[in-house]
C-alpha positions as CSV (number, residue, x, y, z in Angstrom):
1,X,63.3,-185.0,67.2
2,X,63.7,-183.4,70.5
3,X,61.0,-183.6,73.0
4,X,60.0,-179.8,74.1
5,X,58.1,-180.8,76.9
6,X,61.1,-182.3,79.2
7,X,62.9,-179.0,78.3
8,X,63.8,-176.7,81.3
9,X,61.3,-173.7,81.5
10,X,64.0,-171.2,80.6
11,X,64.2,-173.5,76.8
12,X,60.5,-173.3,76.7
13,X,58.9,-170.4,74.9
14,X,57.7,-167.2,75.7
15,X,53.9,-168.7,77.2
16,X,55.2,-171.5,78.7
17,X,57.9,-169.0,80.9
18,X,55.2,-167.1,82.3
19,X,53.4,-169.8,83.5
20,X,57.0,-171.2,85.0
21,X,57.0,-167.2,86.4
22,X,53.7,-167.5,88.0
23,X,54.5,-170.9,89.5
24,X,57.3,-169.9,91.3
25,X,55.9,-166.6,92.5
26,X,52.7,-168.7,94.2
27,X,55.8,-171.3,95.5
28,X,57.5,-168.1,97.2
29,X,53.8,-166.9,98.2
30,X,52.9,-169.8,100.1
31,X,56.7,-170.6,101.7
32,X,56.0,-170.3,105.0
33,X,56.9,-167.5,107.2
34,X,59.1,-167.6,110.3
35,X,59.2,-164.9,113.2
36,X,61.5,-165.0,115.5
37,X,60.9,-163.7,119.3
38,X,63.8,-162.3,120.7
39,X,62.4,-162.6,123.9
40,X,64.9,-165.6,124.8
41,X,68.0,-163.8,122.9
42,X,71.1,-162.5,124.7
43,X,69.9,-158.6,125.5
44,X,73.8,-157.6,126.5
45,X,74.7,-158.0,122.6
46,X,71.3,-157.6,121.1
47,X,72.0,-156.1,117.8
48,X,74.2,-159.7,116.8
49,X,71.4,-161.6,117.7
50,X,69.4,-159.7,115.7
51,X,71.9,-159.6,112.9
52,X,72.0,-164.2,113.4
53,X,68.5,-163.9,112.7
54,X,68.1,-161.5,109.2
55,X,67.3,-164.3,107.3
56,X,63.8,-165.0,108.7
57,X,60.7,-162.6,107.6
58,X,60.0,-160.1,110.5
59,X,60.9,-160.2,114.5
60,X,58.7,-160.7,117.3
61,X,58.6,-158.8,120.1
62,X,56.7,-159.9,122.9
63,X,55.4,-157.3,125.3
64,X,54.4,-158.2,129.0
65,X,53.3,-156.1,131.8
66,X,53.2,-158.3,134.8
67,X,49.7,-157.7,134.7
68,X,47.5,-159.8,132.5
69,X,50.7,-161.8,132.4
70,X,53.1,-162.5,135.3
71,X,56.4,-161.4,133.8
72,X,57.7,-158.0,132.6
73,X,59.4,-157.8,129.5
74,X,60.8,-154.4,127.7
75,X,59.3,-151.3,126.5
76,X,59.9,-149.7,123.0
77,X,62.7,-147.1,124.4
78,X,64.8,-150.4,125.8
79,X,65.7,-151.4,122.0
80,X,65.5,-148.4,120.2
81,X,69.5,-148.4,119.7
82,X,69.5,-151.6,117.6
83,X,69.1,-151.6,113.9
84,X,66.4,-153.8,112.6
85,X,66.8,-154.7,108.9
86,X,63.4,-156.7,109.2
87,X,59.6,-155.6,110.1
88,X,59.2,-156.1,113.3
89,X,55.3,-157.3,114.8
90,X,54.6,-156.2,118.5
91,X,52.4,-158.9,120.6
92,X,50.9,-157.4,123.5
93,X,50.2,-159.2,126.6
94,X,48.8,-156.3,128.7
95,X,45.4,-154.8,130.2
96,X,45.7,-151.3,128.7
97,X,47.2,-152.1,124.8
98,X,46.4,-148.7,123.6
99,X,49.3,-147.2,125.9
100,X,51.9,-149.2,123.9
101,X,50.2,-148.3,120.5
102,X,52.2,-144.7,119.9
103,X,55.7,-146.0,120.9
104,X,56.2,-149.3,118.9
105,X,55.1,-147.4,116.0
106,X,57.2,-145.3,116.3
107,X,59.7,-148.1,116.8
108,X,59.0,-149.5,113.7
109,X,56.1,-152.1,114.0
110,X,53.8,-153.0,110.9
111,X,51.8,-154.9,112.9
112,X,50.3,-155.3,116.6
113,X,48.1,-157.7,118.1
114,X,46.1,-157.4,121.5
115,X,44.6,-159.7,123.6
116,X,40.3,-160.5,123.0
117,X,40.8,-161.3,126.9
118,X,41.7,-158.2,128.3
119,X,38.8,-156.4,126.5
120,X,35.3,-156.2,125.4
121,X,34.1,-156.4,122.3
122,X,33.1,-152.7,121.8
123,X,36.5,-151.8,122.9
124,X,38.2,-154.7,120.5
125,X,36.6,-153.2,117.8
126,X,37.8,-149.4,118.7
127,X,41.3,-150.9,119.0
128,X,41.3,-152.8,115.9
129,X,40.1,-149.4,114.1
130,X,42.7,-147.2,116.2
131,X,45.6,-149.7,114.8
132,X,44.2,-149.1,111.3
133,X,44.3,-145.2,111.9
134,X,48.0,-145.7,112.8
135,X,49.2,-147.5,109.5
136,X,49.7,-150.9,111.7
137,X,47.8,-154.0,110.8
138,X,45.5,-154.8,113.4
139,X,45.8,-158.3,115.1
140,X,43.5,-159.8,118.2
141,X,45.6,-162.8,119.8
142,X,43.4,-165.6,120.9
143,X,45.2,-167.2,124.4
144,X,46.2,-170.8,124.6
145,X,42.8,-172.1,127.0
146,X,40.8,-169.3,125.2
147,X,38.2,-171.0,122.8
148,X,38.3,-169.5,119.2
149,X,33.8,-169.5,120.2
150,X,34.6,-166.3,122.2
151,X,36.2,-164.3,119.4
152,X,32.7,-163.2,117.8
153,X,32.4,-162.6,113.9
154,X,32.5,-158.5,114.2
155,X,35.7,-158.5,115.7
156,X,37.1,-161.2,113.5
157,X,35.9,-159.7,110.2
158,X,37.7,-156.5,111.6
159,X,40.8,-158.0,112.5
160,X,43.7,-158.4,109.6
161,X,45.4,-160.9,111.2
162,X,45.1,-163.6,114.0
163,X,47.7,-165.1,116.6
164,X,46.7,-168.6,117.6
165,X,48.9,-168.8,121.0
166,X,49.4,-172.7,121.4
167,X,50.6,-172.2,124.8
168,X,49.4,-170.0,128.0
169,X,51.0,-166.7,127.4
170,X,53.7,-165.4,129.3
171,X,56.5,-167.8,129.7
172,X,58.9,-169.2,127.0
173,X,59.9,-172.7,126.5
174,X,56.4,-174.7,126.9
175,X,55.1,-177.5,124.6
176,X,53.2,-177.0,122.0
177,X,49.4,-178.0,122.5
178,X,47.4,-180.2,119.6
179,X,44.7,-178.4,120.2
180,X,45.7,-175.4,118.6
181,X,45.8,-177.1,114.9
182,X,41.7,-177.2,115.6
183,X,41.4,-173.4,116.2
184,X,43.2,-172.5,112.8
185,X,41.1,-174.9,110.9
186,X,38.3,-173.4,113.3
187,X,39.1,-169.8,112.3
188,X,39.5,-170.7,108.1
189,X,36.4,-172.6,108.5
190,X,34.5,-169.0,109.7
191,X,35.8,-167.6,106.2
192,X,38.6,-165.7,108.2
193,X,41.2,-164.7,105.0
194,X,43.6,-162.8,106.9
195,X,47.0,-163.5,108.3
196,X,47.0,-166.4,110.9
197,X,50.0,-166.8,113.2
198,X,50.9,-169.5,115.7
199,X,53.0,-168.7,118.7
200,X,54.1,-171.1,121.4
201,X,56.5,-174.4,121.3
202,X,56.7,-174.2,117.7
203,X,59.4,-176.7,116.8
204,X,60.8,-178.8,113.1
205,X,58.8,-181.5,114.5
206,X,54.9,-179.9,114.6
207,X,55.6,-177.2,111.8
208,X,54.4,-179.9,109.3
209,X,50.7,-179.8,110.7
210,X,50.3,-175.9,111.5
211,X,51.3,-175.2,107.8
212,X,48.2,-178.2,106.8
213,X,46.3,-176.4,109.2
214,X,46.4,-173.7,107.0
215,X,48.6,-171.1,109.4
216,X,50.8,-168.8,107.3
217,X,53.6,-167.7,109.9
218,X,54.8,-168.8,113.2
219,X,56.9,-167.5,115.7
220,X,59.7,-169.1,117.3
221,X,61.4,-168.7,120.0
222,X,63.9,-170.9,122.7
223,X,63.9,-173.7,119.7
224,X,65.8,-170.9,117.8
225,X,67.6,-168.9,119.9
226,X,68.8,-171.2,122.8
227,X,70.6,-172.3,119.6
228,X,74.1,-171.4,118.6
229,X,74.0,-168.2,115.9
230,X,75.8,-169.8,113.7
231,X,73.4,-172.6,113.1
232,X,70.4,-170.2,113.0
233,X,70.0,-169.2,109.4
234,X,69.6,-173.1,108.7
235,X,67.6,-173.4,111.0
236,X,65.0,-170.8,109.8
237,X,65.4,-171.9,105.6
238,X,64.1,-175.4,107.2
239,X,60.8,-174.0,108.7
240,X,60.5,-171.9,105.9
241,X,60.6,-174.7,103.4
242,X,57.6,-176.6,105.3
């Protein structure tokens, strides 16, 4: 007599397939997720570096305006030609993030996060609200030396998702630091259930522990994009799969 039980699930019967369906669904749920910056991709033919890149789950677009960080990056109107087949997430690194709020909406973002260093709390919070008023989910990034302590429970409970930055913000191509695996066990350890994302020297080597650290989405780029596009789509199914 055959043995049901080492039949494949699609044999099995009718109860034993939706458990198989609910499996897999959690399995997809808790993949992880990979968002490419572009800030390191070739801007003089942009639209087939985003098209290298369509496998991974949104873009990043990083946002600097030589103020709270050295550089100077792009504004919304600079890529408004190119046709993004993925969300797209804005991270801020200015001193007036409200100014930038309007146009990257109306580029396309679902999300936005600002900077807890740039602003007070009071003004956190009516940021965080003012994002919610706009459709976007409301982010606060926490800087690479900025200690998760400062990030006070109001604000956190507000914000829908976090970006752990495990380097100094404003410059591509740093290394990673350890201490950032602390701050997301930090933030899950304050009851935070929202969105946590890691930005900064992300690599196939560290993904291991930010995905154990209980991080659901990290953004990569130079490890990515300094590649060729051919070999990016593997590339991005590997962090995925971690």
């Amino acid at each position: 007599m055959r043995n049901k039980e080492n039949d494949p699930p699609w044999e099995k019967g009718v109860g034993d397939l939706k458990i198989f369906d609910k499996c897999l669904k959690l399995y997809i749920l808790f993949l992880m997720k990979i968002s490419p910056s572009i800030l390191d991709a070739d801007f003089s033919r942009l639209q087939e570096e985003i098209n290298s890149i369509r496998t991974a789950d949104r873009i990043h677009l990083d946002i600097m305006d030589g103020q709270y960080v050295p550089n100077t990056t792009f504004r919304a109107s600079n890529i408004s030609h190119v046709q993004f087949s993925l969300p797209l997430e804005a991270h801020l690194m200015v001193l007036h993030p409200e100014e930038y709020f309007e146009e990257f909406k109306s580029l396309g973002c679902k999300g936005i996060t600002i900077h807890t260093e740039t602003q007070s709390e009071k003004k956190t919070l009516q940021l965080l609200q003012k994002l919610k008023n706009l459709g976007i989910k409301a982010g606060i990034c926490i800087d690479g030396f900025t200690s998760v302590d400062t990030v006070s429970d109001s604000v956190l409970h507000q914000a829908e998702q976090v970006l752990v930055m495990s380097v100094k913000a404003g410059k591509g191509g740093q290394s990673f630091m350890m201490e950032s695996l602390d701050k997301i066990k930090t933030l899950r350890s304050r009851k935070f259930t929202g969105e946590i994302e890691v930005d900064g020297g992300v690599n196939l080597e560290n993904i291991s522990k930010i995905a154990h650290a209980g991080a659901d989405i990290v953004v990569v780029g130079s490890f990515l994009m300094k590649k060729e596009a051919s070999l990016r789509s593997e590339i991005i199914a590997q962090f995925q799969k971690a």
